[in-house]
Z-matrix of the N, CA and C atoms (Angstrom, degrees):
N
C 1 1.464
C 2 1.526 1 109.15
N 3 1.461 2 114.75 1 121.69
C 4 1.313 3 123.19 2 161.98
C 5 1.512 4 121.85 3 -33.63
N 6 1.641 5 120.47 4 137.24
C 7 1.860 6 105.70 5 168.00
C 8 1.683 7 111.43 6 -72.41
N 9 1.094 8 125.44 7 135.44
C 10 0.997 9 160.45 8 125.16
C 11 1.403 10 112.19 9 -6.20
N 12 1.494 11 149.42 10 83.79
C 13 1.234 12 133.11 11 170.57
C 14 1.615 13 122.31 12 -109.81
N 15 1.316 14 101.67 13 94.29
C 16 1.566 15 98.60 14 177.82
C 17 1.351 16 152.10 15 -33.84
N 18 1.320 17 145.68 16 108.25
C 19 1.040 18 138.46 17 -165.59
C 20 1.583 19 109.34 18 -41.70
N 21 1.110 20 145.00 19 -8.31
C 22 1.282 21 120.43 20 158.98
C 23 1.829 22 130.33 21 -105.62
N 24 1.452 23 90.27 22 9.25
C 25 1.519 24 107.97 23 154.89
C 26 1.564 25 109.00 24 -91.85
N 27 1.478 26 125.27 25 -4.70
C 28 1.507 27 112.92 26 -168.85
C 29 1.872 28 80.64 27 -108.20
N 30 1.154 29 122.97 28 -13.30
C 31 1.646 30 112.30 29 -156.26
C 32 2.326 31 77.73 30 -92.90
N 33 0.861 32 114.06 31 -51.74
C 34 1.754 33 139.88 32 170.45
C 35 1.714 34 94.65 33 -12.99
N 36 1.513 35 120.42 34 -80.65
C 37 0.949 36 134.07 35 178.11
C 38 1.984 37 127.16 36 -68.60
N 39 1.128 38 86.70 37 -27.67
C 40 1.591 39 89.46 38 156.17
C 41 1.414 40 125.08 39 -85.26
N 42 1.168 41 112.54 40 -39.09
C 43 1.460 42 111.43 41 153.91
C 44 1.685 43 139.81 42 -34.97
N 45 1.921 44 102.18 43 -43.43
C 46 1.054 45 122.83 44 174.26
C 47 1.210 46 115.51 45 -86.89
N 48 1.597 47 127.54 46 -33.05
C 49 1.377 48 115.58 47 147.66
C 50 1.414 49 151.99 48 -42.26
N 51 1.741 50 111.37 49 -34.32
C 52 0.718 51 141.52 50 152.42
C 53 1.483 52 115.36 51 -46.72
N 54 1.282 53 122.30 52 -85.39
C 55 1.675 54 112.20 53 169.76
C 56 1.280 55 121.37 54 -64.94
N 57 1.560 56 132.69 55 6.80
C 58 1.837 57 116.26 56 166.99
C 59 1.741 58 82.20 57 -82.95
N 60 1.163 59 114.54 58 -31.21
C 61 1.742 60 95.54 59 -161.58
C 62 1.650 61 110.46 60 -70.21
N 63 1.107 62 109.10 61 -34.16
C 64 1.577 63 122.86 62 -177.00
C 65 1.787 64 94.72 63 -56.33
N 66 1.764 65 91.08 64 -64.65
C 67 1.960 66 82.76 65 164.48
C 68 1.204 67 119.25 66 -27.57
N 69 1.113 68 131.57 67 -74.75
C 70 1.605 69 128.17 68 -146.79
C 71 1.299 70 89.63 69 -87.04
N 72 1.860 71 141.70 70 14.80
C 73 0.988 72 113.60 71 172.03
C 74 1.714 73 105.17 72 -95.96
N 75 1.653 74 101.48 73 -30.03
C 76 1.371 75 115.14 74 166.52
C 77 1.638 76 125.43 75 -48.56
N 78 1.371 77 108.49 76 -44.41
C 79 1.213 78 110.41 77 175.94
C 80 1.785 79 123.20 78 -71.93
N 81 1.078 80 113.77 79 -16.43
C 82 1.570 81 136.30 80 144.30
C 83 1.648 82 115.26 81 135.89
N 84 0.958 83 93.85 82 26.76
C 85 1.777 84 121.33 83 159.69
C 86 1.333 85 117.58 84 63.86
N 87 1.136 86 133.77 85 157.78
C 88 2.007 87 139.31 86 -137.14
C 89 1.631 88 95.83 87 -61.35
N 90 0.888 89 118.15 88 14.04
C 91 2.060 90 113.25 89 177.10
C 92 1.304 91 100.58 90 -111.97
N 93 1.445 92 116.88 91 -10.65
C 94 1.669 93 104.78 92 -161.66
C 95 1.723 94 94.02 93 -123.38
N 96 1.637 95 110.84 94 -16.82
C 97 1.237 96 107.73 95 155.65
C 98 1.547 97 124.68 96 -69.96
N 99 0.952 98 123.51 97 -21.33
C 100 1.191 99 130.68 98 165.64
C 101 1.679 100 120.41 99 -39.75
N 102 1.413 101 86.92 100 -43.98
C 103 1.829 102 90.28 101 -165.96
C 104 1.735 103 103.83 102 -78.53
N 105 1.676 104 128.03 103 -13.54
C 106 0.977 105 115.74 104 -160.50
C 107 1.602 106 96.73 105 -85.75
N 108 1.556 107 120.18 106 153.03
C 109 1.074 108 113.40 107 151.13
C 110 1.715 109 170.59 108 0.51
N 111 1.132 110 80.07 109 -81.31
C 112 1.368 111 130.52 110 169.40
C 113 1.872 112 136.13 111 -134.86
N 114 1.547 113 99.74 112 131.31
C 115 1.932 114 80.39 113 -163.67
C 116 1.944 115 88.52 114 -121.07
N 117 1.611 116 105.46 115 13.90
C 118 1.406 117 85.11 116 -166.83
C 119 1.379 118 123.99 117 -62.43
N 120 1.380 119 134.71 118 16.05
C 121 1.693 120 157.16 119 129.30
C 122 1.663 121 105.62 120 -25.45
N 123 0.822 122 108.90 121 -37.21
C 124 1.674 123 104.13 122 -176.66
C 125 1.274 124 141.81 123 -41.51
N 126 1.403 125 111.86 124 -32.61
C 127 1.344 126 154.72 125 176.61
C 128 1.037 127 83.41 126 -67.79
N 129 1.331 128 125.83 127 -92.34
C 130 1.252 129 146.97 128 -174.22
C 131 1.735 130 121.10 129 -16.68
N 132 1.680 131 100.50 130 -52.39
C 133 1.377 132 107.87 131 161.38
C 134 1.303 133 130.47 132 -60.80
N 135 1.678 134 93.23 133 -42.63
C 136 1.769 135 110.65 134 -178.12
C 137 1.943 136 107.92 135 -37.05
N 138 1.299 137 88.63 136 -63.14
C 139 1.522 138 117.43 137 179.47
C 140 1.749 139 109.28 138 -49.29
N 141 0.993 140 113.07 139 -41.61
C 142 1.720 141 106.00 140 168.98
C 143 0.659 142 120.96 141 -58.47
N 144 1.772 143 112.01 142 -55.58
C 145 1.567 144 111.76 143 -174.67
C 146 1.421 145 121.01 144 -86.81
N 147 2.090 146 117.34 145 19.56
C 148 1.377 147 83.48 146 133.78
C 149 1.165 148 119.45 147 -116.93
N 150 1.254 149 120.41 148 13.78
C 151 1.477 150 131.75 149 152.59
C 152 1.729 151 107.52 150 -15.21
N 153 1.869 152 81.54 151 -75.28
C 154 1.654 153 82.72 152 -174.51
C 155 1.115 154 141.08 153 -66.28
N 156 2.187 155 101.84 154 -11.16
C 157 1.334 156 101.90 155 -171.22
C 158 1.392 157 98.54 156 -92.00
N 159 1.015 158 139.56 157 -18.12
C 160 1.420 159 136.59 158 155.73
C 161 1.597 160 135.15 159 -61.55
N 162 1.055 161 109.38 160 -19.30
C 163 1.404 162 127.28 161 164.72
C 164 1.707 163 104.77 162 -72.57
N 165 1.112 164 111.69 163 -59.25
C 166 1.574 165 115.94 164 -174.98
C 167 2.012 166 101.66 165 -63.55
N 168 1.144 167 112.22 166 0.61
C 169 1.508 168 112.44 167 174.22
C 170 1.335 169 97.58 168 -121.48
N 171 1.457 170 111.06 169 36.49
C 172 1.622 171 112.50 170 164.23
C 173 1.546 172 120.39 171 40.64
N 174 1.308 173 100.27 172 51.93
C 175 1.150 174 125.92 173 176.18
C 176 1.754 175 117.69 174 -82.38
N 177 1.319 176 139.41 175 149.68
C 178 1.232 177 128.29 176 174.50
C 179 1.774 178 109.90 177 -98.50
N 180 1.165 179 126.10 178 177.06
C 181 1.147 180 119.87 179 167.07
C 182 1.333 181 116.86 180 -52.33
N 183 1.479 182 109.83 181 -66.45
C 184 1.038 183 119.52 182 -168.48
C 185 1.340 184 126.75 183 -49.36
N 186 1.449 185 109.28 184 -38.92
C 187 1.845 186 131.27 185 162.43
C 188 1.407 187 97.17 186 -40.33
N 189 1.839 188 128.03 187 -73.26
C 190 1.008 189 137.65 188 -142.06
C 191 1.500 190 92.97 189 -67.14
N 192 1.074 191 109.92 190 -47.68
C 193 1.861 192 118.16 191 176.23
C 194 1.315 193 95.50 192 -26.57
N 195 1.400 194 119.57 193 -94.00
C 196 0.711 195 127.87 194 -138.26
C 197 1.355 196 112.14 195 -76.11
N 198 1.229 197 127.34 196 -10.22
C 199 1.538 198 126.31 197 170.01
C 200 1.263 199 96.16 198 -92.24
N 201 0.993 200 158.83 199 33.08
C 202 2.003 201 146.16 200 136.82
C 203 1.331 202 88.86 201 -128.33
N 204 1.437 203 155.07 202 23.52
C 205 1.023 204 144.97 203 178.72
C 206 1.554 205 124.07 204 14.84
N 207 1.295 206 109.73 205 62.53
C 208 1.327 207 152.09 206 156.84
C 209 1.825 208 117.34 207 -84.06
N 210 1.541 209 111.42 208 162.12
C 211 1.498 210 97.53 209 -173.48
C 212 1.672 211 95.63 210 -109.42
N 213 1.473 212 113.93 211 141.63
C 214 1.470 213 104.64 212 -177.27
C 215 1.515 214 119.76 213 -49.37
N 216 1.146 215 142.95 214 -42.13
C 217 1.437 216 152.77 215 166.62
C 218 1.826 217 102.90 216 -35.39
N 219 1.805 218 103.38 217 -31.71
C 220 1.836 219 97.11 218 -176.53
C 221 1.656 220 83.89 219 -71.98
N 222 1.345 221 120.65 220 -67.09
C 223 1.583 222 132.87 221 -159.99
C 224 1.489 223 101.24 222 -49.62
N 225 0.999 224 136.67 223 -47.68
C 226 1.397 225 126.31 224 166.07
C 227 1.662 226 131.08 225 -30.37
N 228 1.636 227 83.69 226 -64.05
C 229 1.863 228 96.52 227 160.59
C 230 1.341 229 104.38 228 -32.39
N 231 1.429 230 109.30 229 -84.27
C 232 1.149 231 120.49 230 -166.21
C 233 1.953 232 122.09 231 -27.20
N 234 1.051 233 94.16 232 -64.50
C 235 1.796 234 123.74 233 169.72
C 236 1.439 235 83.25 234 -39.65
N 237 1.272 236 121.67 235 -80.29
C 238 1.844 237 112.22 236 -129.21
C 239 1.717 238 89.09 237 -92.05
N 240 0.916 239 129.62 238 21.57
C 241 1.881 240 144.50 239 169.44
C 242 1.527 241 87.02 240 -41.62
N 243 1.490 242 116.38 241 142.60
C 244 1.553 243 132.71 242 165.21
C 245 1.790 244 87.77 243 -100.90
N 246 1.212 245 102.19 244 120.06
C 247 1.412 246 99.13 245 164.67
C 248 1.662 247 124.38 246 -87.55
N 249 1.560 248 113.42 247 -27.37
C 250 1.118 249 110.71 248 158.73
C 251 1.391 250 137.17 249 -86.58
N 252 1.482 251 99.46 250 17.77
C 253 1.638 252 98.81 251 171.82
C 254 1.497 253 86.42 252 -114.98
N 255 1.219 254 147.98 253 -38.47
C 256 1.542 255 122.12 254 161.77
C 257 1.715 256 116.96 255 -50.01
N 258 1.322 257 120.87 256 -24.33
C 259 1.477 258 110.53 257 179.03
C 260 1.376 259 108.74 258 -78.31
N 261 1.405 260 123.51 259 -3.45
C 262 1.262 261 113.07 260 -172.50
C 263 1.779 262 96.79 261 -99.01
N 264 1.491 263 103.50 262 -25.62
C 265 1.918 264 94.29 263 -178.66
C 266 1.862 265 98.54 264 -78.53
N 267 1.077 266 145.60 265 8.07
C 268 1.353 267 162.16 266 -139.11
C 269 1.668 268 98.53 267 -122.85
N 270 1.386 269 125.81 268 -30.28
C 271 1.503 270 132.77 269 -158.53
C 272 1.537 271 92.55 270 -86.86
N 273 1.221 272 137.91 271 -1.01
C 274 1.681 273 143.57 272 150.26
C 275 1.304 274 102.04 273 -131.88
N 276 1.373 275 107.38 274 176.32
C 277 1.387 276 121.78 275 162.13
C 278 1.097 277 116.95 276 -52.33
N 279 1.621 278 124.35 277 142.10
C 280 1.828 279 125.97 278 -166.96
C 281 1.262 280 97.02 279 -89.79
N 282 1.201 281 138.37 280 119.04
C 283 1.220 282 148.60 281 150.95
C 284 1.447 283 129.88 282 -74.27
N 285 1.149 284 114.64 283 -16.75
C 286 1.502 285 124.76 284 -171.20
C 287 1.397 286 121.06 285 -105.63
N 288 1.261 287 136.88 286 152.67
C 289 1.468 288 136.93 287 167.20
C 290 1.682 289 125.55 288 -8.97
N 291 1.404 290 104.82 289 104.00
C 292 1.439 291 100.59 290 -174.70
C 293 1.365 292 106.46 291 -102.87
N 294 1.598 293 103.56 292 108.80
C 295 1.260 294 98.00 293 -163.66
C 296 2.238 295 107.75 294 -126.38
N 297 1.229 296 114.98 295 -161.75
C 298 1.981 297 94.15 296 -179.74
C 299 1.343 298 94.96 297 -41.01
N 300 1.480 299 115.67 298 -66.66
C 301 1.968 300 118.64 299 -139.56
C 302 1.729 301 94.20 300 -66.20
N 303 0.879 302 134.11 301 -17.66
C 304 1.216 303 121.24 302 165.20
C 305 1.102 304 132.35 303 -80.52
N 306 1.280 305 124.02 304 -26.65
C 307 1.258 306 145.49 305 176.95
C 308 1.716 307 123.40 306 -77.82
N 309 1.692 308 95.89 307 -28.17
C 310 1.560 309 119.15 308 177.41
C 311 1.553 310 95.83 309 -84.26
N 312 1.377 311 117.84 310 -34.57
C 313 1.376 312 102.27 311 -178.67
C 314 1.486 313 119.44 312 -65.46
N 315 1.587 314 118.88 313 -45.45
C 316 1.060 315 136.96 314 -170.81
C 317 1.522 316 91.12 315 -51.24
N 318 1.408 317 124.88 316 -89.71
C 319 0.963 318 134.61 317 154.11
C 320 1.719 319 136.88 318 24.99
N 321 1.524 320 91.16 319 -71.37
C 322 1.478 321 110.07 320 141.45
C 323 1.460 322 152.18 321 -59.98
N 324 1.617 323 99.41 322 -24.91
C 325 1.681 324 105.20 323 156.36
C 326 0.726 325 127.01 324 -101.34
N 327 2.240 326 119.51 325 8.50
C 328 1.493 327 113.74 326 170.59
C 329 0.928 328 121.20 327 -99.96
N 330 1.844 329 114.21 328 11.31
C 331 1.104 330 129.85 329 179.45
C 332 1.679 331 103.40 330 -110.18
N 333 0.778 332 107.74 331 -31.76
C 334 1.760 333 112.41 332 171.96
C 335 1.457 334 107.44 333 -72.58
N 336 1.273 335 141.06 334 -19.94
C 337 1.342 336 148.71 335 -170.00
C 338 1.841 337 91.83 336 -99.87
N 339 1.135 338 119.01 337 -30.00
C 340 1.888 339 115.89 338 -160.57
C 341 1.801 340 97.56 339 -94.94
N 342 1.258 341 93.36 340 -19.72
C 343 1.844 342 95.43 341 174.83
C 344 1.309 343 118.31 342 -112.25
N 345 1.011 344 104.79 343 19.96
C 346 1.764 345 132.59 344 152.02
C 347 1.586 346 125.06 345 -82.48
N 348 1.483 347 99.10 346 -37.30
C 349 1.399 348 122.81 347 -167.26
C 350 1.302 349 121.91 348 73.64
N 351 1.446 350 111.10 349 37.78
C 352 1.533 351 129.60 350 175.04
C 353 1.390 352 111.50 351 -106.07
N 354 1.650 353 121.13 352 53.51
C 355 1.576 354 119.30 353 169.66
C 356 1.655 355 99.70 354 -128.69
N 357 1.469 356 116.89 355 169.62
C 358 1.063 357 148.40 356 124.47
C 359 0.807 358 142.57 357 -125.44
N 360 1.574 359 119.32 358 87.10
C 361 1.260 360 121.83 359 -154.21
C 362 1.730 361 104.46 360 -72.56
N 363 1.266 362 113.52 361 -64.68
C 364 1.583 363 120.11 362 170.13
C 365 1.529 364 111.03 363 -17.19
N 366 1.250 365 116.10 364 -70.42
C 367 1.502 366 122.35 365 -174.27
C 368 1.629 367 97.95 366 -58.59
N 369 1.337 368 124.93 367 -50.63
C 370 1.648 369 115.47 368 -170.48
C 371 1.467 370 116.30 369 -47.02
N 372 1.531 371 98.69 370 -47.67
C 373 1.769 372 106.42 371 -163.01
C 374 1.924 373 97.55 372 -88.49
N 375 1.447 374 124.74 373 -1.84
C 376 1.421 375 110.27 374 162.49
C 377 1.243 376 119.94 375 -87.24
N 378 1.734 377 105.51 376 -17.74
C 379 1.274 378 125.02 377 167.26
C 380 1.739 379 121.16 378 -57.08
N 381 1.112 380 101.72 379 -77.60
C 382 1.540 381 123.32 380 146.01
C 383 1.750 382 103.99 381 -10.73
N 384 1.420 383 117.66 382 -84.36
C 385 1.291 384 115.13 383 -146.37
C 386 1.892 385 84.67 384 -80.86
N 387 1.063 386 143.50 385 1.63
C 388 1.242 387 139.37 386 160.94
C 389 1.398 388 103.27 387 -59.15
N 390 1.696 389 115.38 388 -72.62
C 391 1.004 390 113.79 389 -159.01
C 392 1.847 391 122.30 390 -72.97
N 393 0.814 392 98.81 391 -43.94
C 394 1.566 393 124.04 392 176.18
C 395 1.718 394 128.03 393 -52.07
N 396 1.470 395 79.64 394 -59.37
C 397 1.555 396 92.22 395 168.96
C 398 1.829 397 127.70 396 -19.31
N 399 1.576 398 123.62 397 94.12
C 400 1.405 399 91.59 398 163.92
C 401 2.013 400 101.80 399 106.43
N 402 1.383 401 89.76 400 -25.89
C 403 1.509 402 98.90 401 151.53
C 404 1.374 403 168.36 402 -89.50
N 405 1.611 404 91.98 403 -14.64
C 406 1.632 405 130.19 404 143.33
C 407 1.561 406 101.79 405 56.44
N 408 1.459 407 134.90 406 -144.97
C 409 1.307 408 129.36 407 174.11
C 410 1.412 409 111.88 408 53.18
N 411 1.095 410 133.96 409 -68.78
C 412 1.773 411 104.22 410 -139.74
C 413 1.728 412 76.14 411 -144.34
N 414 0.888 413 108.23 412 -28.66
C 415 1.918 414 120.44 413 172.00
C 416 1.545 415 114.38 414 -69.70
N 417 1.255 416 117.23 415 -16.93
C 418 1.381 417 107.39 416 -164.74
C 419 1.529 418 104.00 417 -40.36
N 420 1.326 419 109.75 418 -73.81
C 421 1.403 420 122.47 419 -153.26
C 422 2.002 421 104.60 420 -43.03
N 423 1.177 422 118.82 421 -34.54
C 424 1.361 423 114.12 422 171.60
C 425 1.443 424 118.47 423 -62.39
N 426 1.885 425 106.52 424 -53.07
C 427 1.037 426 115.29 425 -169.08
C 428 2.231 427 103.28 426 -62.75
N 429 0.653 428 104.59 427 -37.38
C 430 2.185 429 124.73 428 166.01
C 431 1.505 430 90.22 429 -26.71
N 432 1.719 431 111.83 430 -90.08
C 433 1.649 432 130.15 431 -172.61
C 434 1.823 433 100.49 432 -31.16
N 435 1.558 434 108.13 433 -70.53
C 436 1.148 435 95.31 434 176.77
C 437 1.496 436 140.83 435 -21.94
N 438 1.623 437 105.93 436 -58.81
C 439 1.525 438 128.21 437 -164.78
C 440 1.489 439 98.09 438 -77.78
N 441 1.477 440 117.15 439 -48.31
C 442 1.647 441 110.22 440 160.02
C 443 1.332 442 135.20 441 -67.94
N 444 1.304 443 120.14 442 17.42
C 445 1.969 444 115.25 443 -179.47
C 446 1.117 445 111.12 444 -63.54
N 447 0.958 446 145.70 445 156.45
C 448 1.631 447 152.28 446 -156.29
C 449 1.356 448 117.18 447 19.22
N 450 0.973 449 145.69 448 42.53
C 451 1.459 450 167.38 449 96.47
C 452 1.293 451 129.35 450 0.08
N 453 1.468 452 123.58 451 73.48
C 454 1.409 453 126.09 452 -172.09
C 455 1.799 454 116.91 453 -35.09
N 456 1.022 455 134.18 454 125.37
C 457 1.489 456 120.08 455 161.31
C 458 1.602 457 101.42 456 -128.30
N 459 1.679 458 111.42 457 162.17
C 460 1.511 459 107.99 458 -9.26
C 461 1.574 460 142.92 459 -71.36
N 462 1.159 461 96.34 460 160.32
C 463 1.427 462 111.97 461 -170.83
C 464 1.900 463 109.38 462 -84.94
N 465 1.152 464 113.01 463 89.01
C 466 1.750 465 123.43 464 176.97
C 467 1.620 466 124.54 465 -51.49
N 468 1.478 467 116.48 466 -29.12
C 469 0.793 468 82.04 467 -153.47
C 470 2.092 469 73.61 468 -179.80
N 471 1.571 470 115.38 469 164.91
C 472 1.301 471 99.98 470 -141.08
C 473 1.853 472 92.13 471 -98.24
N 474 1.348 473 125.35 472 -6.73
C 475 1.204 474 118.15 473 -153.57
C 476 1.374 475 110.46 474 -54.51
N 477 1.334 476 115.92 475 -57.67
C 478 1.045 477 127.01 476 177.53
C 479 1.847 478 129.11 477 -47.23
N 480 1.112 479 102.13 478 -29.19
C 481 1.728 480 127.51 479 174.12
C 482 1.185 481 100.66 480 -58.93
N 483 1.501 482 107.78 481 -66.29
C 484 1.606 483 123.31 482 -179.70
C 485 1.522 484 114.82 483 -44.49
N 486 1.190 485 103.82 484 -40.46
C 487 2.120 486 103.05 485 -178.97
C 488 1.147 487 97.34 486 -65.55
N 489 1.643 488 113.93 487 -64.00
C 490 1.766 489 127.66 488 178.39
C 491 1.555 490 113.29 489 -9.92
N 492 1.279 491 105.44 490 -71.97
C 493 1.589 492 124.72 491 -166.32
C 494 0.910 493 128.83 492 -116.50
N 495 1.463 494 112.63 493 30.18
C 496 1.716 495 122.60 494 141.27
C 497 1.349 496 126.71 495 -30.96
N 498 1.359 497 114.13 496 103.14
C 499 1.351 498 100.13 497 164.96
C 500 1.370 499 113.30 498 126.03
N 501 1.715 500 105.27 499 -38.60
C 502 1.539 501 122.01 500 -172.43
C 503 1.763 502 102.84 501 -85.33
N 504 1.412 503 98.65 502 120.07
C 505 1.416 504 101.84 503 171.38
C 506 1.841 505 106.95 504 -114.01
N 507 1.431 506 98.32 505 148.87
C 508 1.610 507 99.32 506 161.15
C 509 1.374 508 120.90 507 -131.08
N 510 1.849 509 103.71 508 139.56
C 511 1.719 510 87.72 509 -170.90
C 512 1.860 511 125.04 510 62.23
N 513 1.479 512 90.41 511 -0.24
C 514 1.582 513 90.06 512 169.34
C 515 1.753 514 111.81 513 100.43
N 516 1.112 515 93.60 514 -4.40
C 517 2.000 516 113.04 515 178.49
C 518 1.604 517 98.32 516 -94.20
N 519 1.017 518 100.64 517 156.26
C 520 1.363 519 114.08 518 -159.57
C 521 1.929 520 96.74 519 -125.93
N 522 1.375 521 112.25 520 92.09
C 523 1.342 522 138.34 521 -176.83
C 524 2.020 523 93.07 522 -37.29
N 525 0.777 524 137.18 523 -88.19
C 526 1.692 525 140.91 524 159.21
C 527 1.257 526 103.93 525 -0.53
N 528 1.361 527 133.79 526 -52.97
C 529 1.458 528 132.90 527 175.60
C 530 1.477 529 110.48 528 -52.19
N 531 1.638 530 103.81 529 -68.13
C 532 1.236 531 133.58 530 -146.71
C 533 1.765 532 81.65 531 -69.55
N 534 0.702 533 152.24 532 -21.20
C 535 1.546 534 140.42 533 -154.38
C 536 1.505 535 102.39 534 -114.23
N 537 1.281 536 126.23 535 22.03
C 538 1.409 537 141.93 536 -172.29
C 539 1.157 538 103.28 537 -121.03
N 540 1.340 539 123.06 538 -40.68
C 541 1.438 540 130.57 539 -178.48
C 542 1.351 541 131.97 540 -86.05
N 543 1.728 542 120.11 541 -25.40
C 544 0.821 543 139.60 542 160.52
C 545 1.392 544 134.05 543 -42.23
N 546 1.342 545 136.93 544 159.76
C 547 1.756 546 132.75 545 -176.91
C 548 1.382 547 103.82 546 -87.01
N 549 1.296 548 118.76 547 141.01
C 550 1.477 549 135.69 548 171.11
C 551 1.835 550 108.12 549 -119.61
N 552 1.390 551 91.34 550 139.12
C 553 1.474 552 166.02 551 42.67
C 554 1.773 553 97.63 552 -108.71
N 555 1.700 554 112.15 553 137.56
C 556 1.177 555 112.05 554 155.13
C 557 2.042 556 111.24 555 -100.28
N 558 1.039 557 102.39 556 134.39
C 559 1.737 558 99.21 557 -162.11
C 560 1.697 559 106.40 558 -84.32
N 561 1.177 560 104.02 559 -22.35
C 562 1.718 561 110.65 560 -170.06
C 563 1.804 562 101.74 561 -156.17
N 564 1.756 563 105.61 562 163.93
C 565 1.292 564 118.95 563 173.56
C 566 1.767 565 117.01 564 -55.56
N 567 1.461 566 105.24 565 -29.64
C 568 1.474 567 119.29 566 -168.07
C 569 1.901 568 103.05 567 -68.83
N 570 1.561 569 113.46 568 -26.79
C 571 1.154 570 118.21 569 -168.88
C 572 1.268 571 118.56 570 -116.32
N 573 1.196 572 112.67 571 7.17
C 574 1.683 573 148.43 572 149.32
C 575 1.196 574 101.76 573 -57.21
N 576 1.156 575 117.88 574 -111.93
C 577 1.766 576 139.04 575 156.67
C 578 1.762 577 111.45 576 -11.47
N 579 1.173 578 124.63 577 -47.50
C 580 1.687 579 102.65 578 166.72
C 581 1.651 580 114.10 579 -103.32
N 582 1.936 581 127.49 580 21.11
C 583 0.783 582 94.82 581 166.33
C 584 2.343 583 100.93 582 -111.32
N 585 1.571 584 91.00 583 5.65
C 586 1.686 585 104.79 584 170.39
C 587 1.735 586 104.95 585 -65.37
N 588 1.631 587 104.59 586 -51.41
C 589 1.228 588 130.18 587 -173.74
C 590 1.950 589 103.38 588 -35.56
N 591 1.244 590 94.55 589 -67.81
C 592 1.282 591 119.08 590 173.16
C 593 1.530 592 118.82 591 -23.15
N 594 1.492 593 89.45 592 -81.99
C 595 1.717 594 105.59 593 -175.48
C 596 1.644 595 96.03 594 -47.28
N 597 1.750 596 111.40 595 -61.55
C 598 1.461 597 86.93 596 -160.04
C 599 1.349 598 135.39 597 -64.73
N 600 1.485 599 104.57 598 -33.38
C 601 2.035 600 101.44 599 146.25
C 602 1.568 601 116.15 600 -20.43
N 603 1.244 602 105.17 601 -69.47
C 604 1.575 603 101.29 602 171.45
C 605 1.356 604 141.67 603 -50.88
N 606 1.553 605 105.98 604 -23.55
C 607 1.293 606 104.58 605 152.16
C 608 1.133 607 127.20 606 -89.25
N 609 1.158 608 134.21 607 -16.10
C 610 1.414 609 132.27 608 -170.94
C 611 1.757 610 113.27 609 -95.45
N 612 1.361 611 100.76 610 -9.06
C 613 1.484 612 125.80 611 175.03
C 614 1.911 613 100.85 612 -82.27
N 615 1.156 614 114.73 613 -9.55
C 616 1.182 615 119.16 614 -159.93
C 617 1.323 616 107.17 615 -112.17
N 618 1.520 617 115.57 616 -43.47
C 619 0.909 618 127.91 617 173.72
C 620 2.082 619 117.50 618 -43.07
């Protein structure tokens, strides 16, 4: 028998899509990510925002812990995030340590901006897969969300990953590989993204 995924685990993850994208629209959106470096933070964000969307379903720490399998002390960060003292490091490009409380902040004003009714998500992620597309490296983790949108989890087992992310390499790793090697069941996108994160450290540590 097939798993079963409930409509409020499918409403769960759209939710959280919804505010990482608002994120990266806050942070100055997939053209201006481009120029940074390094995005291996992403994860990192992923993980806030469902921090928050689980919190707003009256969630406890400890719950939230344990569903992104995170340690409550990370989820805390996250929670007690000043969002307007991250909007004020936000008024240039962030240069500094992106770490939970920053990430909870972000997090927090892309959710304060989406219950405003100040998103487009549709237009962001056609935006997104405009720009991004085909550029791999330092983008993976965006270009990932993309190839997974409506994507039942959990995720059993890698076949399906493998069709997903054809094509997308990071750092020169080839996402299709890396998703063969990895531990199954992945339960959510947030644990996707830091357990991809993972491996490719490991390869590039290897290298």
């Amino acid at each position: 028998m097939g798993i079963v995924i409930s409509p409020a685990k499918r409403d769960l993850d759209k939710e959280v899509l919804r505010i990482f994208m608002k994120s990266i629209e806050l942070l100055g959106g997939p053209r201006k990510l481009i120029e940074y470096r390094n995005l291996t933070w992403l994860p990192s964000l992923m993980e806030a925002c469902y921090a928050i969307a689980l919190k707003n379903r009256f969630k406890t720490e400890e719950e939230i812990a344990k569903e992104l399998g995170i340690t409550k002390q990370t989820v805390r960060r996250i929670l007690e995030s000043d969002p307007l003292a991250v909007k004020k490091k936000l008024t240039g490009e962030y240069v500094g340590k992106f770490d939970e409380h920053v990430a909870g902040g972000i997090a927090k004003l892309a959710w304060s901006e989406i219950r405003k009714g100040r998103e487009d998500t549709e237009l962001m992620i056609e935006a997104s897969r405009q720009v991004l597309e085909g550029l791999g490296g330092p983008v993976w983790a965006i270009l990932t969300l993309m190839r997974i949108r409506g994507l039942d989890f959990p995720v059993e087992e890698p076949r399906v990953l493998k069709e997903r992310l054809k094509g997308i390499k990071a750092f020169g790793v080839n996402l299709e590989d890396v998703v063969g090697v990895i531990s199954y069941p992945i339960k959510n996108p947030a644990e996707l993204l830091s357990k991809l994160s993972k491996e490719i450290r490991k390869h590039m540590r290897e290298e």
